[in-house]
C-alpha positions, 0 to 999 in steps of 0.5 A: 500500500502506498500513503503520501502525506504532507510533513511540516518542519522539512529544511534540508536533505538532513531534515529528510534523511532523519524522517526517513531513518524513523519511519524506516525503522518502524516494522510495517514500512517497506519503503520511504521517499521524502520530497522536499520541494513538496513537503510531502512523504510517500510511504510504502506498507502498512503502517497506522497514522498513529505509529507515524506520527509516534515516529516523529515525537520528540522532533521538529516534524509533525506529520499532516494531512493524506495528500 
């Protein structure tokens, strides 16, 4: 299954490596690809909303609405 969202907080491609390393490590994602001329994470897998959003706690990014 693959989800796009939008994510807030994207600077840099620091910024987007570091998303891409917490929603890596969650067991229900397959694959991730940020774009940050969008703002926008695509997600492949079968992650909930709620374990995405629990990935990025204590950070500077806040996970948005499904595009």
């Amino acid at each position: 299954m693959e989800r796009t969202y939008n994510i807030k907080g994207l600077k840099c491609q620091g910024c987007a490596d570091n998303v891409t390393k917490r929603f890596s490590a969650l067991k229900k994602v397959d694959h991730v690809k940020v774009d940050l001329a969008k703002n926008e994470v695509t997600i492949w897998g079968n992650p909930s909303k709620w374990s995405l959003k629990r990935a990025l706690k204590g950070s500077n990014y806040e996970l948005g609405a499904e595009v």
